[in-house]
Each structure stands twice: as structure tokens, then as C-alpha cells.
N, C-alpha and C positions, 0 to 999 in steps of 0.2 A: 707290440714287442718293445721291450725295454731300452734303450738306448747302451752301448757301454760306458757312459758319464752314470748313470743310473744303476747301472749295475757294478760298477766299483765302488759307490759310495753305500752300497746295502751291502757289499761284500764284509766279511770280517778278516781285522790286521789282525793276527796273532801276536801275541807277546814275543814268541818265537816261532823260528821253524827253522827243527830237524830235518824235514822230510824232505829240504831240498838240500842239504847238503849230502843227507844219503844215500837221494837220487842219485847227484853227479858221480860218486866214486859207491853205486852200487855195481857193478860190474867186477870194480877191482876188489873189493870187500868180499865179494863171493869167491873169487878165486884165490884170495888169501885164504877163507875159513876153508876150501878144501882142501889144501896145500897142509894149512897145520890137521887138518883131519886125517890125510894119507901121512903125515909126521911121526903119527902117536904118540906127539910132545905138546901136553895140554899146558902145562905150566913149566917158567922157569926154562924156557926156551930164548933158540937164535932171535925173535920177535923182542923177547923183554932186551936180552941184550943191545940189541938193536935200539930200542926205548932210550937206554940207558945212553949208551952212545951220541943219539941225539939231542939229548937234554942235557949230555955236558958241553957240545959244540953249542948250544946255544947259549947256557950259564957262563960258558967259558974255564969258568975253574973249579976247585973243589971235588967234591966227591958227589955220588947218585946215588941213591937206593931207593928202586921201584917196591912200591907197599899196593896195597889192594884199593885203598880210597884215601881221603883229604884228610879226613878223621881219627884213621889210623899213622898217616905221617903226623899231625899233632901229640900225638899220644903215644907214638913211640919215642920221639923227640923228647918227652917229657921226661919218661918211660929211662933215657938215656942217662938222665939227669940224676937219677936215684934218690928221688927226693921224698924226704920226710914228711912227717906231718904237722911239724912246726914251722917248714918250709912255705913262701907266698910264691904265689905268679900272677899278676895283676894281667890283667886283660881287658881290652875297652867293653864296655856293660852294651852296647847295640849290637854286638856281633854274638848273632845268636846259635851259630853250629860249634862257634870256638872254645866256649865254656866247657861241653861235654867231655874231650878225651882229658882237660883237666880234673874235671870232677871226678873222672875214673882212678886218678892220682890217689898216692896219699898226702897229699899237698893241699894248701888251701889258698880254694880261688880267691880272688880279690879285685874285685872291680873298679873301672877307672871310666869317670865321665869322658865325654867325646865331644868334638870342637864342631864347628857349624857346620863341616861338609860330612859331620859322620865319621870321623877321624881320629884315633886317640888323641885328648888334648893334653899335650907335652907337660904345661905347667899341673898338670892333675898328677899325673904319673909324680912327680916330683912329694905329692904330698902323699901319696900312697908306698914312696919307699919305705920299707924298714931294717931294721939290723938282718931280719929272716927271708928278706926277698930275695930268691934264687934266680927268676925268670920273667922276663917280659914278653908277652905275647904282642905283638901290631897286627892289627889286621887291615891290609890295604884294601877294605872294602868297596864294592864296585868297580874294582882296577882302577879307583882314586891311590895316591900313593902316599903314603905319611912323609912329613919330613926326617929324615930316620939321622941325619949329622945331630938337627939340633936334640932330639930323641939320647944320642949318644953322649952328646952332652951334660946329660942329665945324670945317665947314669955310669960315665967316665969315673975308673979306680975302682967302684963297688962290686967288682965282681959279682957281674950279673949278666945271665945269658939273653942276649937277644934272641927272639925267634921270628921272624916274621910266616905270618899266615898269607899267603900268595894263594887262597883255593879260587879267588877273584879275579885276582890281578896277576898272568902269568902272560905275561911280553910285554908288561910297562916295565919301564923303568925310571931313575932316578941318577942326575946328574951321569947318565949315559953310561951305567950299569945296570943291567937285567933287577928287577926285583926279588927277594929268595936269596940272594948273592950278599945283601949288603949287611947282616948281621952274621950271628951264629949259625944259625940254623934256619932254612927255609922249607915251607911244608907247600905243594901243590895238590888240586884236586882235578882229576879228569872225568867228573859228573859231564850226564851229556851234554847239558847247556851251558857249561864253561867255555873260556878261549879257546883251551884246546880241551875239547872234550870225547869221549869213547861213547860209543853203544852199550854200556853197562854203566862201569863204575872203575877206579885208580886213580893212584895219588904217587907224588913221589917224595922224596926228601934229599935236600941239599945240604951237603954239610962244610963245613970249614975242616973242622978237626980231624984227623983219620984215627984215632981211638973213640972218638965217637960213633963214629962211621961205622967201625968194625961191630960196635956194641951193637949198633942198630943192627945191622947183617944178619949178626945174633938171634935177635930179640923178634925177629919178623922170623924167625923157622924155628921154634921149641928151644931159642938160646943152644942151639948146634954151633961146636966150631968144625964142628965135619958130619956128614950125616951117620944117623943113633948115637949122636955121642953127645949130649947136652950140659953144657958149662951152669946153666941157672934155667930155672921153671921157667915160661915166658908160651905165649900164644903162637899163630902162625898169622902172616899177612903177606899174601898173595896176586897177583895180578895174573889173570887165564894170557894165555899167548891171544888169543883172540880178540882180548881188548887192547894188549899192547900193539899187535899189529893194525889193527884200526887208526890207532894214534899214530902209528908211523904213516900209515897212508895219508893221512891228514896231515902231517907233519910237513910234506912237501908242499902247499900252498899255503902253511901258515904266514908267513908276512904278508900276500895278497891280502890273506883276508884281516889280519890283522891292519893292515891300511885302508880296508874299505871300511875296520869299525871305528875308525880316526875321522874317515869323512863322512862317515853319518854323524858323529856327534859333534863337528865341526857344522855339517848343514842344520841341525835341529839349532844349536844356539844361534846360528844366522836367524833364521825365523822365527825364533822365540823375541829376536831383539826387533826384529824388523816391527812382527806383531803388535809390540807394545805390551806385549804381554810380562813385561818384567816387573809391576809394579803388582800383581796377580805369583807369578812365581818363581823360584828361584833354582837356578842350578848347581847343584851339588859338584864340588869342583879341588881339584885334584892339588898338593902342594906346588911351592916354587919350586924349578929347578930339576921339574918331573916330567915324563913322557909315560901317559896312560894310556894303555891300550885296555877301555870298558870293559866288562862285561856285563853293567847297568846302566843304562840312564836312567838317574834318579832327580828327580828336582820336590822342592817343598812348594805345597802350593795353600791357598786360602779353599777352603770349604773341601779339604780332601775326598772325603763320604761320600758327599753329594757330585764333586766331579767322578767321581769313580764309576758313582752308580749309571751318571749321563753316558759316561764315554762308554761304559757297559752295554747302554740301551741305543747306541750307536754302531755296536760291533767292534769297539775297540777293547784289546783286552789288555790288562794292566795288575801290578802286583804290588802289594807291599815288602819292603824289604828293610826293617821287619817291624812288625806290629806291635809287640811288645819285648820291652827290655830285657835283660836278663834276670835282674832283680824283682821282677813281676812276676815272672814264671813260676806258678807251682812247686815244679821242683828243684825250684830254689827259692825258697823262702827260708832256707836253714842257713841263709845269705847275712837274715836278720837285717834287710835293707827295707825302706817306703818308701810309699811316693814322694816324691819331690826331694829324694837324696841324688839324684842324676837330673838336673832340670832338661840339660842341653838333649842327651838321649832321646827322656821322654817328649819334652818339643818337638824333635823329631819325628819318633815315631807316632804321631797325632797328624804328621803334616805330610808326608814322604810319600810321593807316587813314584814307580817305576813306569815309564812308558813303554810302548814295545820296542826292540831293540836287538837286532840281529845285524847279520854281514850281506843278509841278501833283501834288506830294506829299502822299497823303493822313494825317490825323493818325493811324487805325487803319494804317496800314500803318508809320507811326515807332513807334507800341507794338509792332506786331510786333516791327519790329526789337530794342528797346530790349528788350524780353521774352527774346529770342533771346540776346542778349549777355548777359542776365544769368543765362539759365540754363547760358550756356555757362563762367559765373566761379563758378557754385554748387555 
């Protein structure tokens, strides 16, 4: 019979898991779905309302409007902006979901190298302005957080919207403001493995302006300013009462868990330094003056491939995030970019492992890990 030392180290760590969080509030989750089932309000219910409400007590200010996914808050945001097709929106070239609702634009994308933690690099941005740039995308990837003052700096007077992409990063903040809050426009995603994430899929959008706001309202139900009555053509973007009320069930132990995903990535750099493993890899690490609340741990490491494939062949599981750039992509080669026009990016993504990384991570299963790597560099 196997010892339990022996049987935890043959066990596999998941990159994540759902299935114990929806263990814990499987109970209440069932009697929310019957509750909106006896409702006969599948959408656009007391639930989204609800949604809504909680994500302005937590933003503090501004305005809400729940959308269907991450995707579509990018793209209606954009969508808001009416922007042409001589119009630019530069966006950092690693952030690979961001690109899309641009592209759906009639705007043209414009890519911007990224700094060592994966992070738009500020002085980049500066040379990708032009007379036609409308829009800056930041995407505070991995719930790292840009430095969004000196960002602003850059492009102070030019009339240009900030947007921040928060589908990562939603409870970090920045000199002790929510993320999503400190520009124009903030786009969230509620994919299930995000910070706060649903059983399906939903996004939301944070706005400053309230003529934006309204456009967006708009522009998310067939450009209705009352129902059958449509101001401009425009799509529909939806969130089912079911995923919203998920997210409120969740909503009540977001800071717990949001602080238990603090001290995990406070215990992993412990053991990463203790290790000695620092001359082997590196961790990807959030600006000054910032409070990230992950939802990756990322580090760059030597012989990525072949760690990947060991920790694989050990039961550990692990991701790229992401593997190729923008400008690599198939469809985007009409970018008319090559290789070696973003070094930092591609650097990156040659080097970048995600470890596994959840809230319900335990401390002996990161010594595994952190054990594993390091006998895999000895």
C-alpha cells in the first residue's frame, strides 16, 4: 500500500480548479437557478441588477453596464468611440484576446512592444502616437498592473481615450484605486477562471463619461433607447440572469479569496528565493505603487519546452500565456509586421510559463512544485 507522501507526489496539481469552488456554494447555486427558473426572467433581471450594483460599490464610481463577455466590453467600448478607419488604437502586441474586438472595428490596430513583466512599455507607446490615434488600449495582464500616471503622461493634451483591459486584473489596484477606474473606459471579463468568474461566460464595462454610457446601453440591445425603437443598427450583448447571479453568490467571499490569491503568490516568491532558483527564473512582476490581486503566475524561465514537458511528466500542469504574439498570428499578418519587430514580446513568449495558480492552492503542493523545478535545473 502506497504511503500518503507517495501518493500525493503521483497526484496531479491542476493549473486550476473550479470544481472546488463549486463545490462550496453548490447548494446555493442550485437554488438561485430554481428561483430564476420559477422567475420566468432569464435575462436582464433583478440578478443583473444586482450584478450591477455590486460592481459599482466595489469601483466606487462611475457608471456599469453588464455585457455578455470580456470581448464584447472591449468592442462595444470601442464601438462607443465611432471610430473610423483612419482612426489608430495601439494595444500592447502580447495580449492576445485584446486585438479581436479591435479588429472588428473600423479602426486600425496598432501594436505596441511590451516591457519585461509583459506590460505595455510606456516609452513604446510614445512612439506609436500619431496625429490619428484615437485610443489606447493597457492590458493589465496577469492582474500585473501598468503604470497607468506615467502612461497618462505620455499622452496628456492629445485627446486620447484611455481604455484599460481589466479581463485579468479585476481587484488589483493602483495607488489604492480599483483597476478599470483609472482611465476612460474599463472592460472586465467573467470567464470561469478569472478573479471573479461565472459558470458560463460575462463582462462588464466601466465608464467615466455618462454619454458614453448611455451609447453603450444602446449599443448592447439593437441601439434601443426604449424597446422596438432603435436609434442606429447595432448587435445585442447579454448576460442570462444565471450567470449574473452566480457572480453575486461569489461576490460575497470575493476579498477572502482575493487575499488568499495574495498569499499564494507571496508564498511562491518566498520559495522561489529561498530555492535559489532565481538565477534559473524570473518573476513577472506588477508596477510600483500597485496592489495585484493575479489571476497568473507567470515567471520566465531557461529551457521553457523542456521544463514544461518534465513538470508535465510529473503531473504538473502548466500553460502558456501566450505563445505567440500578435503580430505572428495568421490573422494578422495584414499587420505587415516580422519577426524581430517586437523583441521584448517575442522574448517573452519563448520563455513564459504559467504555474498553477488558484485560491484554493495548497503550500505543500507549491514545495512540490518549486522542488520539481529545481531538481529539474540541478
Amino acid at each position: 500500500m502506497r504511503s500518503p507522501k507517495t501518493l500525493f507526489m503521483t497526484s496531479k496539481i491542476e493549473f486550476n480548479d473550479l470544481n472546488t469552488r463549486t463545490r462550496r456554494y453548490r447548494r446555493e447555486i442550485k437554488k438561485l437557478i430554481d428561483r430564476i427558473i420559477d422567475s420566468n426572467r432569464c435575462l436582464n433581471g433583478p440578478e443583473n441588477k444586482k450584478l450591477e450594483k455590486n460592481l459599482l460599490g466595489f469601483l466606487k464610481e462611475g457608471f456599469v453596464s453588464i455585457v455578455a463577455s470580456g470581448h464584447d466590453a472591449i468592442f462595444l467600448s470601442l464601438l462607443s468611440l465611432k471610430l473610423k478607419n483612419i482612426d489608430e488604437v495601439i494595444f500592447p502586441v502580447n495580449s492576445y484576446p485584446t486585438v479581436f474586438p479591435i479588429a472588428q472595428t473600423n479602426a486600425k490596430a496598432v501594436p505596441c512592444d511590451v516591457d519585461k513583466n509583459g506590460l505595455i512599455d510606456i516609452k513604446e507607446i510614445a512612439k506609436k502616437i500619431t496625429r490619428n490615434t484615437r485610443a489606447i488600449i493597457i492590458t493589465h495582464l496577469y492582474g500585473l498592473v501598468c503604470d497607468v500616471d506615467e502612461i497618462k503622461k505620455v499622452i496628456a493634451g492629445k485627446n486620447i481615450i484611455l481604455i484599460e483591459d481589466c479581463a485579468q486584473a479585476f481587484g488589483s489596484q493602483y495607488k489604492n484605486k480599483p483597476v478599470g477606474t483609472l482611465g476612460d473606459i474599463g472592460c472586465f471579463s467573467f470567464y470561469p477562471t478569472k478573479n471573479l468568474g461565472t459558470l458560463g461566460d460575462g463582462g462588464a464595462i466601466w465608464i467615466k463619461n455618462k454619454k458614453i454610457f448611455d451609447f453603450i446601453n444602446m449599443a448592447k440591445s439593437y441601439g434601443e433607447i426604449k424597446k422596438y425603437y432603435s436609434m442606429f443598427s447595432s448587435g445585442h450583448s447579454r448576460m442570462p440572469e444565471i450567470q449574473a447571479g452566480i457572480l453575486n453568490v461569489y461576490f460575497k467571499n470575493i476579498e477572502q479569496d482575493f487575499n488568499k490569491k495574495i498569499m499564494i503568490v507571496k508564498y511562491y516568491k518566498e520559495r522561489i528565493k529561498k530555492s535559489g532558483l532565481i538565477k534559473y527564473l524570473r518573476v513577472l512582476d506588477s508596477s510600483i505603487n500597485s496592489a495585484p490581486v493575479q489571476h497568473l503566475f507567470v515567471v520566465e524561465v531557461k529551457n521553457r519546452d523542456k521544463l514544461q514537458k518534465y513538470l508535465q511528466e510529473h503531473n504538473i500542469e502548466t500553460h502558456i500565456h501566450f505563445p505567440i504574439p500578435v503580430h505572428l498570428q495568421p490573422a494578422f499578418s495584414f499587420l505587415n509586421k516580422k519577426i524581430g519587430d517586437f523583441p521584448q514580446a517575442e522574448r517573452l513568449s519563448k520563455n513564459i510559463l504559467s504555474l498553477p495558480f488558484h485560491q484554493y492552492l495548497k503550500k505543500n503542493q507549491i514545495n512540490h512544485i518549486i522542488k520539481l523545478i529545481k531538481r529539474f535545473y540541478a
